[in-house]
N, C-alpha and C positions, 0 to 999 in steps of 0.2 A: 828865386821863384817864391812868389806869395802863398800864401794857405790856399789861398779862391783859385791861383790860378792851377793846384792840385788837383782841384775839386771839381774842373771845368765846368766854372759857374758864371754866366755872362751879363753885365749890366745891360740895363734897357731904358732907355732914355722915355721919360713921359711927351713923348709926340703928338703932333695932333692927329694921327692912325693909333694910335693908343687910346688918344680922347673918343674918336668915334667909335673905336671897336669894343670901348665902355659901356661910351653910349646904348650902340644897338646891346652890350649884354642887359644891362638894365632895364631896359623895353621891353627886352623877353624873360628876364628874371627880376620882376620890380621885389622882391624879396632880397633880393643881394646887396649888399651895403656897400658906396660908392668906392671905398676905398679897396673892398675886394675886386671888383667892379675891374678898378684901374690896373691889382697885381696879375689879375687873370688876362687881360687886354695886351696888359705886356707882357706875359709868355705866350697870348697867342702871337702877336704879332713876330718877335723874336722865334717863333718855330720852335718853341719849346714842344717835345713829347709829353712830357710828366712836369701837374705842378702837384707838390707837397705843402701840406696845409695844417694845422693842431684842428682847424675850423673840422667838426663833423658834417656839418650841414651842406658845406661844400663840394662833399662827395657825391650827395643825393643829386647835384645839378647835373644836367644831361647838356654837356660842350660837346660839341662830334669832334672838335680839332683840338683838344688836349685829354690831357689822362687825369683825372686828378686823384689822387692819392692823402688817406688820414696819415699823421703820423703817430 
């Protein structure tokens, strides 16, 4: 057993439901830089609960389908 898979931490393939659900974040937060953009897209899409971030600015963003958490 790996460290990650201790951790129950899941890869998430950059799809193209990851590209679009970038997309539409972008649209409604043109303040979010693409590549946050892409890792928030892919915990929404993955079902993630909770994304953790060092980002503070990230918190202040209002996602209804995730949590997102400073660390």
């Amino acid at each position: 057993m790996s460290f990650l898979d201790e951790l129950d931490i899941k890869w998430q393939e950059i799809s193209y439901n990851v590209l679009i659900e970038a997309a539409n974040l972008k649209r409604q937060h043109p303040e979010l830089k693409l590549v946050d953009a892409l890792h928030i897209a892919s915990a929404i899409i993955a079902f993630a609960e909770t994304f953790f971030s060092n980002d503070q600015d990230l918190q202040l963003l209002k996602i209804s389908e995730l949590n997102i958490k400073s660390l």
